[in-house]
C-alpha positions in Angstrom: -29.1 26.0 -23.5 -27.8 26.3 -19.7 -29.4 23.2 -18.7 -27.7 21.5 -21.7 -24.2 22.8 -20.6 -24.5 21.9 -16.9 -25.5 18.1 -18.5 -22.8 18.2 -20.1 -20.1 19.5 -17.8 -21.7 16.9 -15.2 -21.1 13.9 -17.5 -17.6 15.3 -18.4 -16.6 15.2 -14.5 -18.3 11.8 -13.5 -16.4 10.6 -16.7 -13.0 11.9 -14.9 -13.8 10.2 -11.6 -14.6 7.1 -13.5 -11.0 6.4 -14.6 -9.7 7.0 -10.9 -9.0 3.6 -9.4 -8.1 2.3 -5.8 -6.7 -0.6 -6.0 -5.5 -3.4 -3.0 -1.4 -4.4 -3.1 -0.8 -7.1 -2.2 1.6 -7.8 0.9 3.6 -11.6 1.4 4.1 -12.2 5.1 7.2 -13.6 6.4 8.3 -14.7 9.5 11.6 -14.4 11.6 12.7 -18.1 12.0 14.6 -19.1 14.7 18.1 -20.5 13.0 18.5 -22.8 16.1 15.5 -24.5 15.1 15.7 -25.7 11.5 12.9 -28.3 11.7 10.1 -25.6 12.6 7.8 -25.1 9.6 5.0 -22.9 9.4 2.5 -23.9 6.7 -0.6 -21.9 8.0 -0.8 -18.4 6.5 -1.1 -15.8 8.6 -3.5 -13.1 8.4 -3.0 -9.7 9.8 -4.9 -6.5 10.0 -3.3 -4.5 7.4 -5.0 -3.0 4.3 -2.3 -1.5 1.6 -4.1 0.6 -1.2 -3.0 2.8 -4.1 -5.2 5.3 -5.1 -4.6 6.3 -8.7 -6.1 9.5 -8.9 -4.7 11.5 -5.5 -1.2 9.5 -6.4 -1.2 8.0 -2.7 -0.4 4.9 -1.0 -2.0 4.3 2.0 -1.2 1.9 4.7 -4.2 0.9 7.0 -3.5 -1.3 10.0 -5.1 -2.3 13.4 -4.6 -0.1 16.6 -2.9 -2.4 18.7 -0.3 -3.7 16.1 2.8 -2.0 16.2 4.9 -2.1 13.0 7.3 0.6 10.7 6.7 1.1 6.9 9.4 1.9 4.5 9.0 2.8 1.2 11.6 2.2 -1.4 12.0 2.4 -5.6 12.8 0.2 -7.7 16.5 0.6 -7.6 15.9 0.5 -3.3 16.3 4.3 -2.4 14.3 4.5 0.7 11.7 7.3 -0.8 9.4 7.3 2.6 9.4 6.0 6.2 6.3 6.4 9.3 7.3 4.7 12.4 3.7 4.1 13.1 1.7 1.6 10.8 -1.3 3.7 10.1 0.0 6.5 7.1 0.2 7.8 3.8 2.9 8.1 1.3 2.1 10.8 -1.6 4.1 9.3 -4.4 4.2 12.0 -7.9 6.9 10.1 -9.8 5.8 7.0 -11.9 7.6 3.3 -11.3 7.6 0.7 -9.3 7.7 0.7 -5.7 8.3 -1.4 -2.5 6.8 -1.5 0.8 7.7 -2.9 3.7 6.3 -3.3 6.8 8.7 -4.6 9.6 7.2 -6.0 12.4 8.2 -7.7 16.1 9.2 -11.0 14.3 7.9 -10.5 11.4 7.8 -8.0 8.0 5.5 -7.8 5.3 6.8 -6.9 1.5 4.2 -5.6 -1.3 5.2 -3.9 -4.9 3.4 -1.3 -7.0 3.4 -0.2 -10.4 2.4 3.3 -11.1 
């Protein structure tokens, strides 16, 4: 009968970590351009080191970036109420309250904008 319990209590908490979900955001990259140049056009995408993830189950949103890239990350609602700032790129924002969000990285030149639905 123990064994039979401890079966069953194992398959109920695997079954709970099954439904939590981390899933990637996706960020658009934007440039500064120079307004004194109006012929400059940039039609490579850029790639940069950052990984943005929302983690379901521990309500967090983590921003992941490269040492040497220097960069701030705001985090705003929907209605754009700055709800979180980390002047350094690597950090985490614990978000409880469900909605959509917006992050944005601002860069040298350069900001990155992503939005989440919770």
């Amino acid at each position: 009968m123990k064994k039979t319990i401890v079966l069953l209590g194992l398959l109920l908490v695997m079954n709970y970590t099954a439904f939590a979900e981390q899933r990637a955001i996706i960020m658009d990259l934007h440039g500064d351009i120079n307004p004194k140049k109006d012929t400059e056009v940039n039609r490579t995408p850029m790639q940069l080191p950052i990984k943005v993830i929302y983690d379901s189950d521990m309500h967090k949103i983590e921003v992941i970036g490269n040492g040497s890239l220097e960069a701030e990350v705001f985090l705003y609602n929907i209605n754009g109420t700055l709800e979180g700032y980390s002047p350094i790129l690597d950090t985490d924002f614990t978000v409880l309250a469900r909605g959509t969000y917006v992050i944005r990285i601002q860069g040298d030149k350069w900001y990155a904008k992503g939005e989440v639905n919770m």
